[in-house]
PLY file of the C-alpha trace (Angstrom):
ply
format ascii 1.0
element vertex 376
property float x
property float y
property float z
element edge 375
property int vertex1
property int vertex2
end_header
27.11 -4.38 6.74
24.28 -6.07 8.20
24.88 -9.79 9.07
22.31 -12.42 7.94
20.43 -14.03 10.97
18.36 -17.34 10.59
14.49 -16.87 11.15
13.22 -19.22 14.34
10.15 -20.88 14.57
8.29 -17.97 14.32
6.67 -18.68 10.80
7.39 -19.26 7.12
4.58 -16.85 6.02
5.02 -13.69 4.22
3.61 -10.76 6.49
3.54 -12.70 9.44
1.27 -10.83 12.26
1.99 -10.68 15.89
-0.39 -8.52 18.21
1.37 -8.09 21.39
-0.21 -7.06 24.60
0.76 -6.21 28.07
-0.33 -9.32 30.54
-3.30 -8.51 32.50
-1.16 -8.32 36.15
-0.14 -4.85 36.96
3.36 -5.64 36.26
3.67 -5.82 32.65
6.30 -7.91 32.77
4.67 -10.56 30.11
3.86 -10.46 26.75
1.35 -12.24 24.92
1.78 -12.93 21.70
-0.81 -13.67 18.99
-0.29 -15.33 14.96
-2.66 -13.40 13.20
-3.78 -16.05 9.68
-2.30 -15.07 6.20
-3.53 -16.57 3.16
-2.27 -19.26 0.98
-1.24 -16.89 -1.60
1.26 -14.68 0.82
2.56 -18.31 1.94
3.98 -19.13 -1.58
5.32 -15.73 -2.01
7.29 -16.06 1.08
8.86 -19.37 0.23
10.62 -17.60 -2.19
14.58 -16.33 -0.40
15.28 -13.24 -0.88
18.53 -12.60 -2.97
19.74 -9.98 -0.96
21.24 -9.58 2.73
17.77 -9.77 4.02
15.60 -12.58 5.11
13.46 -10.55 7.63
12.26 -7.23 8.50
10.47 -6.72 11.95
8.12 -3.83 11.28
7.36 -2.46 14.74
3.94 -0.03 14.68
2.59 2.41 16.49
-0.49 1.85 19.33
-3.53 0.27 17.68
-1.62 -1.21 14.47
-3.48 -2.36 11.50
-7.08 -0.70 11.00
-6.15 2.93 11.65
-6.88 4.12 8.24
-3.56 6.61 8.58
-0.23 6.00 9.69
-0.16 2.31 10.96
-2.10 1.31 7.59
0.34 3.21 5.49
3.19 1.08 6.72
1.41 -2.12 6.20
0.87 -1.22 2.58
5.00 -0.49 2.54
5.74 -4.18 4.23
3.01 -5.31 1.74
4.86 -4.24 -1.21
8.71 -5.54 0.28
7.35 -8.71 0.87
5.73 -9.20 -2.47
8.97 -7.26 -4.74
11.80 -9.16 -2.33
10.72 -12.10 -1.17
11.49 -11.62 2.55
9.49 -12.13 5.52
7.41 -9.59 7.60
6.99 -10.02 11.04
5.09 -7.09 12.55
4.53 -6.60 16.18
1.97 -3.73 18.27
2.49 -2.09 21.69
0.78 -2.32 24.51
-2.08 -0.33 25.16
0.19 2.40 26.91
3.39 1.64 24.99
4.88 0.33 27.64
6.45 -2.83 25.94
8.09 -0.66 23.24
12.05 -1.78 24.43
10.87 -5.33 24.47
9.54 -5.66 21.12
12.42 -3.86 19.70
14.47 -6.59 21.20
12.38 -9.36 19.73
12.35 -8.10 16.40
16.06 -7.94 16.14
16.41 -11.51 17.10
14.29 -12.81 14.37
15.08 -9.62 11.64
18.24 -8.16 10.20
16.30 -5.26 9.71
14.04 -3.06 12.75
11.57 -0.42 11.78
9.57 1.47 14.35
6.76 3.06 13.34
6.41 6.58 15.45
9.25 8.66 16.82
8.14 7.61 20.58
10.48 4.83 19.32
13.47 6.96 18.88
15.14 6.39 22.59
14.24 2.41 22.96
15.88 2.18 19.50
19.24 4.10 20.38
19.21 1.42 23.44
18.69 -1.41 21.37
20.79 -0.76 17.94
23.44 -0.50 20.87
22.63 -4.21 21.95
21.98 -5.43 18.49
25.40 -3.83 16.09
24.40 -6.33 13.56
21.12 -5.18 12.78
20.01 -2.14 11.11
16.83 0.19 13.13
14.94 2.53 11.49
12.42 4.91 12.89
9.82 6.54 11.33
9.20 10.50 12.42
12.24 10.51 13.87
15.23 12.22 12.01
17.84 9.94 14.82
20.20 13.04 14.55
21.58 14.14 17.52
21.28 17.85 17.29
23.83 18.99 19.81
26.41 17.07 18.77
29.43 19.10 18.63
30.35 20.31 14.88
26.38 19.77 14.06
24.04 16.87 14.12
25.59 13.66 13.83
23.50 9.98 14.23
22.84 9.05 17.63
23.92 5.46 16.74
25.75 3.67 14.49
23.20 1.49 12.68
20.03 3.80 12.51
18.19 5.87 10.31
15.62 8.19 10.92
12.84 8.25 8.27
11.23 12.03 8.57
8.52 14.01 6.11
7.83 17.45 5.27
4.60 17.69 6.37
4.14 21.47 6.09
4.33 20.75 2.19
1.77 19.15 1.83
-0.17 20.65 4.44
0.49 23.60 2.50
-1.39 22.32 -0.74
-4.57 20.89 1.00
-4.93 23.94 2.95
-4.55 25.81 -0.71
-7.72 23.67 -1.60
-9.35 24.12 1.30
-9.62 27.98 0.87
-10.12 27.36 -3.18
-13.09 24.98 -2.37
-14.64 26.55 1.34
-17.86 28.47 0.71
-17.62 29.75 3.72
-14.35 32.05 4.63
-13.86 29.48 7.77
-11.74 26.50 7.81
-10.93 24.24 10.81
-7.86 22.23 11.87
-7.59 19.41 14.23
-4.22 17.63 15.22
-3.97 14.90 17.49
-1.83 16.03 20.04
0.08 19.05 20.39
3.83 20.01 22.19
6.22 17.76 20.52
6.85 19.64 17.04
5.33 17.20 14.35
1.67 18.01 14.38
2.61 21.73 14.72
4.23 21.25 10.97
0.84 20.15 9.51
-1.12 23.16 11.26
1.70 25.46 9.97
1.31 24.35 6.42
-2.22 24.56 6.33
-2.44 27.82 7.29
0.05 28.93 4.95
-1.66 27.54 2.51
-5.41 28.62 2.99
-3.70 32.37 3.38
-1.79 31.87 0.00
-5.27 31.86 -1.62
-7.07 33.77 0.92
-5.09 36.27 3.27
-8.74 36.86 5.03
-9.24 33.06 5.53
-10.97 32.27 9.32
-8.50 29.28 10.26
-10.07 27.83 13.24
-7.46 25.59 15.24
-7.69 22.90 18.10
-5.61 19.73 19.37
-7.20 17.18 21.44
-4.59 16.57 24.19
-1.07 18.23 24.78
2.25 15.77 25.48
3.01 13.59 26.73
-0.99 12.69 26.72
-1.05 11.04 23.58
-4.39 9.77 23.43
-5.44 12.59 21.08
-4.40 10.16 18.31
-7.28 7.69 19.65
-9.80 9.25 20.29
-12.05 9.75 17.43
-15.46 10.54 19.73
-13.31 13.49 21.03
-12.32 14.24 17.56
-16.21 14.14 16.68
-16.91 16.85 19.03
-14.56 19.08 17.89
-15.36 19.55 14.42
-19.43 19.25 15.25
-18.47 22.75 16.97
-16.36 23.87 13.94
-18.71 22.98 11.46
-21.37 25.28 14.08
-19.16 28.03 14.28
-19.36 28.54 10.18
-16.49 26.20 9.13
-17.60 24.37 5.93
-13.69 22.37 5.77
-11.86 21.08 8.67
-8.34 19.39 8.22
-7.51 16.72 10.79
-3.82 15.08 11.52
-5.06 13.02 14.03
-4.37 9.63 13.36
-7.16 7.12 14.34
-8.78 9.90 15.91
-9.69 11.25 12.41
-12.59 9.12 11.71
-14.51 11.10 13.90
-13.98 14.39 11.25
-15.94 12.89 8.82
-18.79 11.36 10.81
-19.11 14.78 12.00
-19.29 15.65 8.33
-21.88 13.12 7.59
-24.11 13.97 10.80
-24.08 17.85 10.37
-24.81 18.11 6.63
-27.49 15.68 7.14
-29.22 17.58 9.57
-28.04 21.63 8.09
-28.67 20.52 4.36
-25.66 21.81 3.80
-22.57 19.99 2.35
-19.15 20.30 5.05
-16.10 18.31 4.24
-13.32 16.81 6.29
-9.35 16.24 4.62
-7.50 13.43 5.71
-3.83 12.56 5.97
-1.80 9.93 6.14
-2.79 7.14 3.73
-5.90 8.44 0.86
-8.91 8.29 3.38
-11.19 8.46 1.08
-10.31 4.86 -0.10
-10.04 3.82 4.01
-13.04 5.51 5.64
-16.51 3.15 5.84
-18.22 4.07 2.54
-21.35 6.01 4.23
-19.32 8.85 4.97
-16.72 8.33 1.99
-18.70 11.40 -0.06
-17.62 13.59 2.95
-13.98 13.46 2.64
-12.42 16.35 0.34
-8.80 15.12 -0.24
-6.37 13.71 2.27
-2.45 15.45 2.79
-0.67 12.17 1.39
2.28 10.86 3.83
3.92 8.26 2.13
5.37 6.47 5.20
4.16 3.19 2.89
6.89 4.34 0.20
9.16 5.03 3.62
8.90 1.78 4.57
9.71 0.12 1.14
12.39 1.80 0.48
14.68 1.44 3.48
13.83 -2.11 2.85
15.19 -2.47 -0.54
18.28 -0.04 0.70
18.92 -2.71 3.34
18.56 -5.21 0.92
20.39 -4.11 -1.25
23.15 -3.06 1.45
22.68 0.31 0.62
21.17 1.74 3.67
22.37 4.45 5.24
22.79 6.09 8.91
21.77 9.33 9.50
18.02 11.50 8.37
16.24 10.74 4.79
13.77 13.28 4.90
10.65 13.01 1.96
9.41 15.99 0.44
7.07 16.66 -2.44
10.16 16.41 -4.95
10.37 12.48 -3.57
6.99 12.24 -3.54
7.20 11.78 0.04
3.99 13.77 0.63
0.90 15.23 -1.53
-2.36 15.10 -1.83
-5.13 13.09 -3.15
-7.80 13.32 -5.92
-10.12 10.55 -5.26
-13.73 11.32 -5.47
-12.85 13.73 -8.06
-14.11 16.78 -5.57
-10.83 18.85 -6.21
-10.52 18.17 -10.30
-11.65 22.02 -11.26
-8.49 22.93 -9.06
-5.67 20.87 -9.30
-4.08 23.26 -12.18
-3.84 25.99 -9.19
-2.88 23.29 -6.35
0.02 22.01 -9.02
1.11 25.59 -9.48
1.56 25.69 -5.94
3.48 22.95 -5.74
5.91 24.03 -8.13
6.82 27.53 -6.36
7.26 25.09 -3.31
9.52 22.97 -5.36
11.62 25.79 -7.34
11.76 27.84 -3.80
9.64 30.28 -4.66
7.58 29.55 -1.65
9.24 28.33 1.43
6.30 26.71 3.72
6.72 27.61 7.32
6.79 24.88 9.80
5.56 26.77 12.98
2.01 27.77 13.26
1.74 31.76 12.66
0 1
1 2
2 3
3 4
4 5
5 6
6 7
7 8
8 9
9 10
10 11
11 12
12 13
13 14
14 15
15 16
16 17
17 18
18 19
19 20
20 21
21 22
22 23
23 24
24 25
25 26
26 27
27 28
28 29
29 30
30 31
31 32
32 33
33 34
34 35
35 36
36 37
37 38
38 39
39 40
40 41
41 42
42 43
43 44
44 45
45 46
46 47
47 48
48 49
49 50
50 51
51 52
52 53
53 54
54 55
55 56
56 57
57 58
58 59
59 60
60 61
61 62
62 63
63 64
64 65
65 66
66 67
67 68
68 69
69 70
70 71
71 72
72 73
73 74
74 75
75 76
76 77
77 78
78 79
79 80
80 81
81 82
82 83
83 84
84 85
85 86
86 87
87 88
88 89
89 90
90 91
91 92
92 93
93 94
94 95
95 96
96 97
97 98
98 99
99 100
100 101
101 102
102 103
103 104
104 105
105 106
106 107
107 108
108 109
109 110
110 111
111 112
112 113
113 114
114 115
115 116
116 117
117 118
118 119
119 120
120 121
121 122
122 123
123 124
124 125
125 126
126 127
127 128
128 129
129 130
130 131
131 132
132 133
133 134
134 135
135 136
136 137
137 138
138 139
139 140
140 141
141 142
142 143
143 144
144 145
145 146
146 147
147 148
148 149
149 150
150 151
151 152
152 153
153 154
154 155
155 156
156 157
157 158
158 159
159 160
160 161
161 162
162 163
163 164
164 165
165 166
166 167
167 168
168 169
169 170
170 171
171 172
172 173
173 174
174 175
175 176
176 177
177 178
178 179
179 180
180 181
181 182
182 183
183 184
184 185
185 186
186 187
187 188
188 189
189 190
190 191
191 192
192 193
193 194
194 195
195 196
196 197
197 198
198 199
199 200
200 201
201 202
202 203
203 204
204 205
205 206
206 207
207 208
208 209
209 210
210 211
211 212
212 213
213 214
214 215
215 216
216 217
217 218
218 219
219 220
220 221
221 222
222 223
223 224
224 225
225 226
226 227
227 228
228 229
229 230
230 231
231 232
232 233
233 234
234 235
235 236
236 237
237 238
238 239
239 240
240 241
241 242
242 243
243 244
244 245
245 246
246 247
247 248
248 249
249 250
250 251
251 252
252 253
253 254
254 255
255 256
256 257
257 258
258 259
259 260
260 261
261 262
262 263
263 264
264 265
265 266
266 267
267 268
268 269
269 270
270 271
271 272
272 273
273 274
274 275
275 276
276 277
277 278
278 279
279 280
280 281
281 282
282 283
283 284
284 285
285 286
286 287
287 288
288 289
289 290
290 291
291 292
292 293
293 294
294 295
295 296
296 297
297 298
298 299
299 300
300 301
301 302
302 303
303 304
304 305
305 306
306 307
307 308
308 309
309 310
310 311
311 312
312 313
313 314
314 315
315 316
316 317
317 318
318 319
319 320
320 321
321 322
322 323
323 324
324 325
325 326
326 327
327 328
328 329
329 330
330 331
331 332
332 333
333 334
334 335
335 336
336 337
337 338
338 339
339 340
340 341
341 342
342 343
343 344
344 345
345 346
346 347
347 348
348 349
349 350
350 351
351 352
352 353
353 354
354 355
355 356
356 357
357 358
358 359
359 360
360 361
361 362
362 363
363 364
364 365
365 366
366 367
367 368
368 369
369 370
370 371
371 372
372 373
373 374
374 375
């Protein structure tokens, strides 16, 4: 049971925005903190109590926040949609350039919110320390299952008032890498992840490949991540990103997959640039959000489909659980029979193959294929 804190004097405004930055002295010590405008129209929505236990929910997101066109955007359109179905208040908050500031944010989101959401599991430890100082409120972490797996007698939480919002990635990795071999020309696909070591980006490469191989055991599945942890920058660096699939698109691949976060906008401009000077059409897939409906619109033609990660449907619904005081400690993991991943058919480029890419996924649904999450 979550008890109701009043909001301060940090706004009456629906979706509330809060940039926060390290000070500019090499200790770090101060934050800065920045109201970022709302329009009229969110203002009346949020004058509006909600009926529930909530009146606030501090949504907490990774590096770089809004503007990603992936991950951080996806949770924005989940706060989006609590705000406007709930009437509560959003007050959403962005680390430091090097994440440094995590703890602290953490800690001023649970004195304004009775419910905490980090977005990214490099959240996972500073929210174990602060659901510890903060009983009252509910955390939740996205990418992080908050299961200790060494419990004795099997995973138990590793606090009391968190929950660990996780995906299965590989599943729908699985179906964009099944129309990626149905749609490359070629016989060579590429794959890109952000940063590699740590487990999660490993589960989209796994899926893909499985995938691509499902349709085309002979499938060239060229792979590459653009730092190893704990360098994380690999999510941010879309010139990087750029490179990469410039020499996967030279070496013959016609499709390259990225899970890359912000880093992915530099797939498609790659895209763009090399079919514009080959003649020849290449493609990039996106993930996260639909990034066909995110990326600027010159290079919109180039993107194929995107592996759907509904961390916006994540984010809504462990709102309306806590609203509703029916949240839950522990792991709620989305899969494609939640319709916590997928894939996407804007630009109607996959259309002659979604009967195949729905067959697909329902052998992954009835068990009749089990989708690896480690890269063969």
């Amino acid at each position: 049971m979550i008890n109701s804190k009043k909001m301060l004097a940090f706004g009456a405004v629906a979706a509330l925005g809060f940039a926060a930055c390290g000070s500019d002295d090499d200790s770090g010590d101060e934050t800065e903190t920045t109201e970022v405008a709302t329009t009229e129209a969110a203002e009346e929505e949020a004058e509006a109590a909600s009926d529930g236990a909530l009146t606030a929910v501090g949504l907490t997101y990774d590096i770089g926040g809004r503007g990603d066109q992936s991950f951080n955007d996806s949770a924005a359109a989940g706060i989006e949609r609590a705000v406007a179905d709930l009437g509560i208040k959003a007050n959403e908050l962005v680390p430091n350039e090097d994440g440094s500031n995590r703890a602290e944010l953490l800690q001023l989101q649970a004195d304004e919110a009775e419910l905490v959401i980090g977005v990214g599991f490099l959240f996972a430890d500073d929210t174990v320390a602060a659901a510890g100082n903060n009983p009252d409120t509910l955390f939740a972490v996205v990418d992080d299952a908050m299961l200790d797996f060494e419990a004795e007698g099997g995973p138990a939480p590793r606090c009391e008032n968190c929950v660990g919002l996780t995906f299965a990635e590989e599943q729908g990795s699985f179906l964009v890498g099944a129309a990626a071999a149905l749609k490359s020309e070629t016989g060579v696909i590429g794959f890109i992840g952000g940063v590699s070591g740590f487990g999660l980006i490993e589960k989209f490469e796994a899926g893909y490949q499985a995938g691509a191989q499902a349709v085309n055991p002979d499938i060239v599945i060229e792979s590459q991540y653009i730092t190893a942890a704990p360098d994380f920058d690999g999510f941010f660096a879309p010139d990087r990103a750029k490179e990469i699939a410039l020499t996967m698109y030279d070496d013959g691949a016609d499709i390259v997959y990225h899970a890359a976060g912000g880093s992915g906008a530099g797939v498609f401009e790659a895209a763009k640039e090399f079919s514009e000077a080959n003649g020849s059409k290449v493609w990039g897939i996106g993930v996260d959000s639909d990034q066909y409906n995110t990326v600027d619109a010159a290079v919109q033609e180039y993107v194929l489909t995107s592996m759907l990660k509904r961390v916006d449907n994540a984010v809504y619904e462990i709102t309306k659980a806590a609203n509703d005081g029916a949240a839950e400690v522990g792991n709620v993991v989305y899969d494609l029979s939640t319709d916590g991943v997928g894939y996407s058919t804007s630009g109607g480029y996959l259309d002659d193959i979604v009967d195949q890419l729905e067959e697909f996924k329902a052998q992954i649904q009835d068990g009749t294929i089990t989708v690896p999450t480690e890269p063969s």
